[in-house]
N, C-alpha and C positions, 0 to 999 in steps of 0.2 A: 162528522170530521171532514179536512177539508183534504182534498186527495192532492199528493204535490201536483208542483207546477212541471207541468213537461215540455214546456215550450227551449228552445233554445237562446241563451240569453249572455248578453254582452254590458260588462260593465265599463263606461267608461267618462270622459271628465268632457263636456262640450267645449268646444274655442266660441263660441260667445253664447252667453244667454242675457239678453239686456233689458232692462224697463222704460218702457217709453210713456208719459202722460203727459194730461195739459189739453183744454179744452181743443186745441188746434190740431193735436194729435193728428186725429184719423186723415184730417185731409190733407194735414204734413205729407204723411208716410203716404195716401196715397199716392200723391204728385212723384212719389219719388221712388216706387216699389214697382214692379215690372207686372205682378201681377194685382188683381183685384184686390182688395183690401176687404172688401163688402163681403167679401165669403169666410173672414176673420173673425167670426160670432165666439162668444164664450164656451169654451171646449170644442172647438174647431179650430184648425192651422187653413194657414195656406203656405203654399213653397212661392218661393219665386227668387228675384236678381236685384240686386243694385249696382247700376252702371254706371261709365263717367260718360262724358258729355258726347262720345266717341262712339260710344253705344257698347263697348268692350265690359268687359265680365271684373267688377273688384269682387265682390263679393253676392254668397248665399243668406237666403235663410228663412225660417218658416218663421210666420208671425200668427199669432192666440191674440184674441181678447180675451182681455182679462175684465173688470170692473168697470164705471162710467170713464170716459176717456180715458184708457189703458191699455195698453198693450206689450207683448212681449215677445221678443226676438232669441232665436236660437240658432245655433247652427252647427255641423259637425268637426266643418274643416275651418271654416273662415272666422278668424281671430274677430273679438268686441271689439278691438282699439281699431281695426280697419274698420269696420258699422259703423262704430261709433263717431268715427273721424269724419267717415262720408256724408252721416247724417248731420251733425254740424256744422259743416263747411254749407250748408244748404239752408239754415239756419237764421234768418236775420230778425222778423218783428214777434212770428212767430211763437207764440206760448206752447212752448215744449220743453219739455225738460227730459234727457236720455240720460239713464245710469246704467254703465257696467257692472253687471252680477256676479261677472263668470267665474270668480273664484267660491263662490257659496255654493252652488247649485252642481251636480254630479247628476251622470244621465244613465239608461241602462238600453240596451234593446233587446226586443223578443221578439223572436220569430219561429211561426209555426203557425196552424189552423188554432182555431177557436182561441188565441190571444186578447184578442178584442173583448170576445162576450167576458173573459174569467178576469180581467184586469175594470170592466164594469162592475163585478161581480162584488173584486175589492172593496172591502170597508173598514174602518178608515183610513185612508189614503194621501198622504201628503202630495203637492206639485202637483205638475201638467202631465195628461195623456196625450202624446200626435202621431199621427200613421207616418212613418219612418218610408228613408229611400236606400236599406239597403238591398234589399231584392225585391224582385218584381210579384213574390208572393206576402203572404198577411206578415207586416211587421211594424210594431209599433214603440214607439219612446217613451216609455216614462222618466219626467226631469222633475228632480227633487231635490230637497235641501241637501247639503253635502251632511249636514250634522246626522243624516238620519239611514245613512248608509246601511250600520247593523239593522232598524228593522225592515227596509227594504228588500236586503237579504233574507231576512227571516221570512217575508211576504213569500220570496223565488223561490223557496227550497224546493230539492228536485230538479228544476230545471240543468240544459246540459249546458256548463260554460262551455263559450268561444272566444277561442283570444282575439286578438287583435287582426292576427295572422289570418287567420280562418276568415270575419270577416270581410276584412278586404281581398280576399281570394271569390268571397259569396261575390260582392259588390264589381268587382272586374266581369268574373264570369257573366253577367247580368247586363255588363255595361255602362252601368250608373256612372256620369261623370262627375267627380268630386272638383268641389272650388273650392281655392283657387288651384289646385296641381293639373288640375286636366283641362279644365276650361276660365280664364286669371286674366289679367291687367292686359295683356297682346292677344288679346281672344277673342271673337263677338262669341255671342251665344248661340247660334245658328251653327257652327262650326262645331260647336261641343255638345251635341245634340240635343239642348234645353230649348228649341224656341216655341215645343209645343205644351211639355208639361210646366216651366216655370213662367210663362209671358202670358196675358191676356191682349187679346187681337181686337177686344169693343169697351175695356175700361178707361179709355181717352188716356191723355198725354201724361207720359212720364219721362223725369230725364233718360236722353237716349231715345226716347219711341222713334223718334222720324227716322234715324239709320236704321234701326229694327224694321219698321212700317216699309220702307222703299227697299232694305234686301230681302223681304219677303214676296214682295210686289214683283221684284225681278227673278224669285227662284233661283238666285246663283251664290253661290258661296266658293271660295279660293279651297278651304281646307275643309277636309271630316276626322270627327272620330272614329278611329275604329278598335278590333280587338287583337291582339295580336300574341305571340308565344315561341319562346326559346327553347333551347337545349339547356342552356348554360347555366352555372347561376346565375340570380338577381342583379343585374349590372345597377350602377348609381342612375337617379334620374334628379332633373329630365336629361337624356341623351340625345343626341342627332343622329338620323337614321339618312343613310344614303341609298342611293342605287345606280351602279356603273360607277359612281366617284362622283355623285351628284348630289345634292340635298334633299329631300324628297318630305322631308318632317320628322316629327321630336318621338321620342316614348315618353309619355309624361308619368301613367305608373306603370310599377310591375311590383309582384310580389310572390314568393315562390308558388310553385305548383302539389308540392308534396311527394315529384318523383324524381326532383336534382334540377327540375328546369322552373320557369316562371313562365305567367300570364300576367300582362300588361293592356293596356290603352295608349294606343300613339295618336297623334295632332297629324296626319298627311294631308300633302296636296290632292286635291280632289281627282287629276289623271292617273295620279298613283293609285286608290282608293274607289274607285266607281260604283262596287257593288257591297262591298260590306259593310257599309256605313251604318253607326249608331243613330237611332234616332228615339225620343221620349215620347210618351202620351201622356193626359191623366191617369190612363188604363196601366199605365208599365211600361217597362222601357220594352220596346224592341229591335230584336238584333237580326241583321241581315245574313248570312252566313254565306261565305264563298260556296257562289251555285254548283251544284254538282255538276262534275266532269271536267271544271274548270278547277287547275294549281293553284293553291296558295301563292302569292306572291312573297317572296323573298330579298327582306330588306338586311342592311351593315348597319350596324351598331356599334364601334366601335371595333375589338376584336371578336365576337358577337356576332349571331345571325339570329332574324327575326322572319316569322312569318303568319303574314296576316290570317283570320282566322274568319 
């Protein structure tokens, strides 16, 4: 008998999952995907960015091989018709052909130890397996047909649901930055901590590489991510954060804490922000924490106070 699933497990509906084919395919999407494409083998993802010409942040998204020229795109936060839009506008002689899914397919995550081995384990199994970004420990996505919702559930019994709430509490805490709300259209990706887990530094040109390639060359960026946390309730975002009656950068999320207050992610100026900067790996994200002995710094929100974390 099969002992339930104990992993902790999140259902919910992806903002795009799309089908890409066409003999031109791979080398479309590579020219045009921020990371490697070549690491996109059948039942393997990669993460990575689609940028405009600016090098600035439209959109995410993990791409699978699927079958001979095939592939498929997902992603958690960033709508198909933005993918979609970006990939066509790029589009000219090109044999490719992109279809938006996203209304078929429903996605779930799980997280906890030994996830991986017991969802290999699964037989038989509709959709895609990909190792997930919402915390920095084992968690992974299975994206399936929407029609097959009940036996998917049936597959998870046991496991402990998380709402929505919960995860995006995991996901702040961790510092994952979500696109487009944390790092979007006024963004580069250097700023919102992606330039090491979602970019490849030796897969040659893509749109956007050369602004990426030369802010990286110079080590310098305006803005960071960082973490940040209130008393108050959940204020609207994004908000602008001041200090002394000055602008200083946004809160892009927040979401409650569980004890009346919230934890967020702000976009600050990098004088504001020095030390506690979000930054990504392959390995997980890591977060830098105000050094000991040194204050939080203390940002305005509004009628609101914020401080860095």
């Amino acid at each position: 008998m099969t002992p339930p699933f104990s992993a902790s497990i999140h259902f919910y509906r992806p903002a795009a999952w799309l089908r890409v084919t066409g003999p031109d395919a791979a080398t479309f999407l590579q020219g045009q995907f921020t990371n490697d494409l070549r690491l996109a083998t059948p039942g393997r993802a990669v993460y990575g960015l689609w940028l405009n010409q600016k090098g600035k942040v439209l959109a995410d998204s993990f791409i699978l091989g699927g079958a001979a020229d095939e592939f498929w795109l997902g992603s958690y936060f960033s709508p198909g018709e933005v993918i979609r839009r970006r990939l066509e506008e790029y589009l000219v002689a090109d044999e490719v052909t992109v279809e938006d899914l996203t209304p078929e397919w429903a996605g779930v995550s799980l997280i906890g130890d030994e996830v991986g081995r017991r969802l290999a384990e699964m037989s038989p199994r509709e959709g895609w397996i990909l190792p997930g970004r919402r915390v920095p420990g084992e968690n992974w996505e299975w994206i399936f047909p929407a029609a097959s919702d009940d036996v998917v559930r049936a597959h998870l019994a046991g496991g402990r649901m998380l709402s929505a709430v919960e995860v995006e509490r995991l996901r702040v805490a961790a510092g994952i930055p979500a696109v487009p709300a944390d790092a979007g259209p006024g963004d580069l990706p250097l700023e919102g901590g992606l330039g090491e887990d979602a970019i490849s530094a030796t897969k040659g040109c893509y749109l956007g590489q050369e602004i990426i390639a030369r802010l990286k060359s110079k080590g310098t960026i305006r803005r960071r991510l960082v973490r940040v946390r209130g008393a108050d309730p959940v204020p609207a975002v994004p908000a602008a954060l001041s200090r002394d009656g000055q602008p200083v950068g946004e809160l892009r999320s927040a979401v409650e804490d569980g004890t009346g207050g919230f934890v967020g992610l702000a976009l600050l100026k990098v004088a504001q922000a020095p030390s506690p900067a979000i930054s990504t790996t392959a390995g997980g994200t890591r977060v830098r924490d105000t050094p000991p002995g040194q204050a939080p710094a203390r940002l305005d929100c509004g009628s609101t106070t914020v401080e860095i974390i």
